[in-house]
C-alpha positions in Angstrom: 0.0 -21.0 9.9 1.4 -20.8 6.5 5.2 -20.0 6.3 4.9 -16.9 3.5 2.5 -15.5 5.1 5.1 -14.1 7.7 6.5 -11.6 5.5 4.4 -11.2 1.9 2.8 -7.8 1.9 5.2 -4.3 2.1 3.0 -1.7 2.5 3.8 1.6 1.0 1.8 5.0 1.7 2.3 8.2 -0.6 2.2 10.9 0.8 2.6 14.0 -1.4 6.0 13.3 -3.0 7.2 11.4 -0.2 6.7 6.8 -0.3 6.9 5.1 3.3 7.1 1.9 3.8 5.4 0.2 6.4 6.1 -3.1 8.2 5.2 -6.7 6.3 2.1 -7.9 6.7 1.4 -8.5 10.3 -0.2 -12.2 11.1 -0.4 -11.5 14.5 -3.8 -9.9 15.0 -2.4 -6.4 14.0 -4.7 -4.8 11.2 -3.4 -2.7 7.9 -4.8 0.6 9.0 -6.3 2.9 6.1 -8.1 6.1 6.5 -11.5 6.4 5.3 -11.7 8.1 2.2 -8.2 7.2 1.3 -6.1 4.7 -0.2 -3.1 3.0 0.5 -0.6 1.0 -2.2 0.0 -2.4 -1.0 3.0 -4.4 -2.7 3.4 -7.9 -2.5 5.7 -10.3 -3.8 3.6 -12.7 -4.9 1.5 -12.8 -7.9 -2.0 -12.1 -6.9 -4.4 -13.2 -9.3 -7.8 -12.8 -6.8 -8.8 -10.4 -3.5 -11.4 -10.9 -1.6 -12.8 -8.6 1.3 -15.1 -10.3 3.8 -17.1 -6.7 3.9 -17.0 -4.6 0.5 -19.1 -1.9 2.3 -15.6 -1.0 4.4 -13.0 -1.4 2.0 -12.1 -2.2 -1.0 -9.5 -3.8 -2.9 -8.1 -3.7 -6.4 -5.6 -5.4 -8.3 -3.1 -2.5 -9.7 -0.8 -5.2 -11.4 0.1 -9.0 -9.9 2.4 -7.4 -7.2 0.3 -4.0 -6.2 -3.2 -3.9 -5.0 -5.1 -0.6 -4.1 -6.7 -0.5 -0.8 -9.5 2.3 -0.2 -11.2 2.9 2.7 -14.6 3.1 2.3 -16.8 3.2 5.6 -15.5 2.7 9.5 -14.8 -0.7 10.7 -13.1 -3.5 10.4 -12.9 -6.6 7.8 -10.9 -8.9 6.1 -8.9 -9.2 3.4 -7.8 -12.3 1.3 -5.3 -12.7 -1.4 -4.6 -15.5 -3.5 -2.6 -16.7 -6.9 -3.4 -17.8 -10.1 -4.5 -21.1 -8.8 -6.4 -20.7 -5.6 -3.5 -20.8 -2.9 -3.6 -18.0 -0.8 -1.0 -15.6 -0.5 -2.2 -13.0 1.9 -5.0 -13.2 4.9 -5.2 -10.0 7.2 -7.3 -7.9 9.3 -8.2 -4.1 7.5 -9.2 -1.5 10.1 -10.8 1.9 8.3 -10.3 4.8 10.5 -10.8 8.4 10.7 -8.7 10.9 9.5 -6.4 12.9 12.7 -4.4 15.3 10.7 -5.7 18.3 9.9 -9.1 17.9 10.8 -11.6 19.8 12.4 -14.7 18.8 13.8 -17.5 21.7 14.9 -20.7 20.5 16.8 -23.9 22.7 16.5 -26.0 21.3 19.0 -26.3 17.9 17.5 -25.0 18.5 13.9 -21.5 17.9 13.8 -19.7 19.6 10.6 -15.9 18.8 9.9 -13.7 20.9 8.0 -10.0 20.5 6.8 -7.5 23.2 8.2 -4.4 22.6 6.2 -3.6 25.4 6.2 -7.1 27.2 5.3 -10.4 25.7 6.6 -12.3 24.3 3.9 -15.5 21.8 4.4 -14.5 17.9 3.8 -17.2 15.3 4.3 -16.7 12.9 6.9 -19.7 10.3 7.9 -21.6 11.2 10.6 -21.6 14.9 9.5 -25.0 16.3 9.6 -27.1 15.1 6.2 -27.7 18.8 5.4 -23.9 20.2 5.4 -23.0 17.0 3.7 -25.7 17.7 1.3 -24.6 21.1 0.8 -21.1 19.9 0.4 -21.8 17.6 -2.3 -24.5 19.9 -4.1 -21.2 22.4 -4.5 -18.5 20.0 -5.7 -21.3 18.9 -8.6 -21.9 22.9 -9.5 -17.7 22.9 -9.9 -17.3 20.0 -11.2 -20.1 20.9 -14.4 -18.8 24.2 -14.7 -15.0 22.5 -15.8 -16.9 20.0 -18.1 
């Protein structure tokens, strides 16, 4: 195992007004947890010049400046994800596990259709995958009629 890989990556989640900081990068099996539909700031102190995610459809990662990378979580799951300098050498390699949301969210079964809403503190519909396709449809239909009114 390479020696910096023990302690490259501090992770920092904003929350509101409020910055966390995580533990470094784990290298021993534990995954950099992001929720789905998120994003998390990831700091390094390295330079990263590349990232590479073994599956795109789960996360993604952009490069922010050299030292801070964007994570979003895209889908459920797991992958990888790769960092490494200006000349190929890598800086970072670590598991990425997309979750669901906890906090906050409610989830309301209709026979099979499953809706979820987000009770913080007034319930308002969210979409969350695995909803059923005509609430999600409905969801998305009335974000696009607010979003061409502003424009």
């Amino acid at each position: 195992m390479r020696p910096h890989l023990a302690a490259v990556v501090a992770l920092c989640m904003t929350l509101g007004t409020a910055l966390s900081t995580a533990p470094a990068l784990a290298v021993d099996g534990a995954a950099i947890n992001v929720n789905v539909n998120m994003a998390r700031i990831l700091r390094i102190n390295a330079s990263a010049a590349t990232v590479i995610v073994g599956n795109p459809g789960i996360a993604d990662v952009t490069i922010q400046d050299p030292q801070t990378l964007i994570l979003t979580g895209k889908s459920y799951g797991q992958t990888n994800l790769i960092v490494l300098d200006s000349v190929g050498n890598p800086i970072a390699d670590t598991m990425i596990e997309v979750v669901q949301m906890q906090a906050g969210v409610t989830t309301v079964y209709q026979g099979l259709a499953r809706t979820s809403l987000a009770c913080a503190p007034v319930c308002q519909n969210i979409i969350m995958m695995g909803d059923d396709p005509g609430f999600s449809g409905q969801a998305v239909a009335s974000s696009s009629l607010v979003e061409a009114m502003g424009n």
